[in-house]
N, C-alpha and C positions, 0 to 999 in steps of 0.2 A: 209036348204041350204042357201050361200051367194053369190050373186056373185060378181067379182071384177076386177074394172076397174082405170088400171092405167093410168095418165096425167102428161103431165110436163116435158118429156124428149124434148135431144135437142141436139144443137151443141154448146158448149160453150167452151171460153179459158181458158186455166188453170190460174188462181187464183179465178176463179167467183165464182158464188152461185149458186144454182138450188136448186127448191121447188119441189118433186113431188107430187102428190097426188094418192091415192085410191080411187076410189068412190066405195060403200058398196049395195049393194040391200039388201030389207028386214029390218025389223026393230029388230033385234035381233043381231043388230049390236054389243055391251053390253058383248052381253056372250062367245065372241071369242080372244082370244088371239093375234096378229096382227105382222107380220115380216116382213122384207124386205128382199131380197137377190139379187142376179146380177148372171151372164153370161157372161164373156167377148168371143169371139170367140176360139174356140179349148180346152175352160177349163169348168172344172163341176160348178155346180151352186153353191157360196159360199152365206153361211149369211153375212149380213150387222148388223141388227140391229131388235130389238125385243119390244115388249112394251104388260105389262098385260093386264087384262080385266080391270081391272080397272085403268090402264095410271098412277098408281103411282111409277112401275117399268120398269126402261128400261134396256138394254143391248146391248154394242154394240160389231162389231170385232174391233179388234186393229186396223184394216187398218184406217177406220174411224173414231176413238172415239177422243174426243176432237174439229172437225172440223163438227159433225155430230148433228142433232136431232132428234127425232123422238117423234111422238106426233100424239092423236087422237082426233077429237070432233066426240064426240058418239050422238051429236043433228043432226049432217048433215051427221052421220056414213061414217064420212071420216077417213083416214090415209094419215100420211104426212111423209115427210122424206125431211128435209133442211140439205141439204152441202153446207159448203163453203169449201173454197179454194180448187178448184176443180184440180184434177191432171190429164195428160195422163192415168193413170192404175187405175183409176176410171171408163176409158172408158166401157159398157156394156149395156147388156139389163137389167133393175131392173122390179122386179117382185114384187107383194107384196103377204103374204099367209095370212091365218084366219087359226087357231085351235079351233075347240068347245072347253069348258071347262063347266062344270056344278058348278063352284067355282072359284074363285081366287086362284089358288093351289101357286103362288107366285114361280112358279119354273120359269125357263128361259128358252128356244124351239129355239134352234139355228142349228137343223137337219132338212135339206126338208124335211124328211119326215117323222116329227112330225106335218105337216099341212097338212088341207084336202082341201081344197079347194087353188086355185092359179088364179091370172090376167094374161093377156094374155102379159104381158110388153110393159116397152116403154126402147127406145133405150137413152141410154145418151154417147156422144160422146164429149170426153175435146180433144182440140187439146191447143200442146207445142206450 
């Protein structure tokens, strides 16, 4: 099992940046697959953005991509997620998930519920 704890959220203006982070328990950090997704109030839980077990492939949604990164160090078994130019309909809870994988299967997991494990979120709110 992993568990996972999101950081970083906040109240920021739209054009900023925002770094968030995942912190990872367990050291089998490696063999899990790693996503971000959001919540905004009254809507289901959309993907954001995705990255292998091995961090040489990522994936993002179009809302994001371009203005988005996503990135792991599997030494501090963290997950990160930097946006810029931060918009109103950005605003949301982001969440991050882990998928076991027993391989680098190289596919892309942008379904909740293709992950088993989830953090309990942080809130990011962009005001116009």
């Amino acid at each position: 099992q992993v568990q996972l704890v999101e950081s970083g959220g906040g109240l920021v203006q739209a054009g900023d940046s925002l770094r968030l982070s995942c912190a990872a328990s367990g050291r089998t950090f490696s063999r899990y697959a790693m996503g971000w997704f959001r919540q905004a109030p009254g809507k289901e839980r959309e993907f954001v953005a995705t990255i292998s077990r091995s961090g040489f492939s990522t994936y993002y949604a179009g809302s994001v991509k371009g203005r988005s990164t996503i990135s792991r160090d599997d030494a501090k078994n963290t997950l990160y997620l930097r946006m810029n130019s931060l918009k109103p309909e950005d605003t949301a809870v982001y969440y991050c998930a882990a998928r076991s994988l027993t391989y680098d299967s190289g596919s892309y997991y942008t379904n909740p519920h293709e992950y088993d494990y989830w953090g309990q979120g942080t809130q990011v709110t962009v005001s116009s």
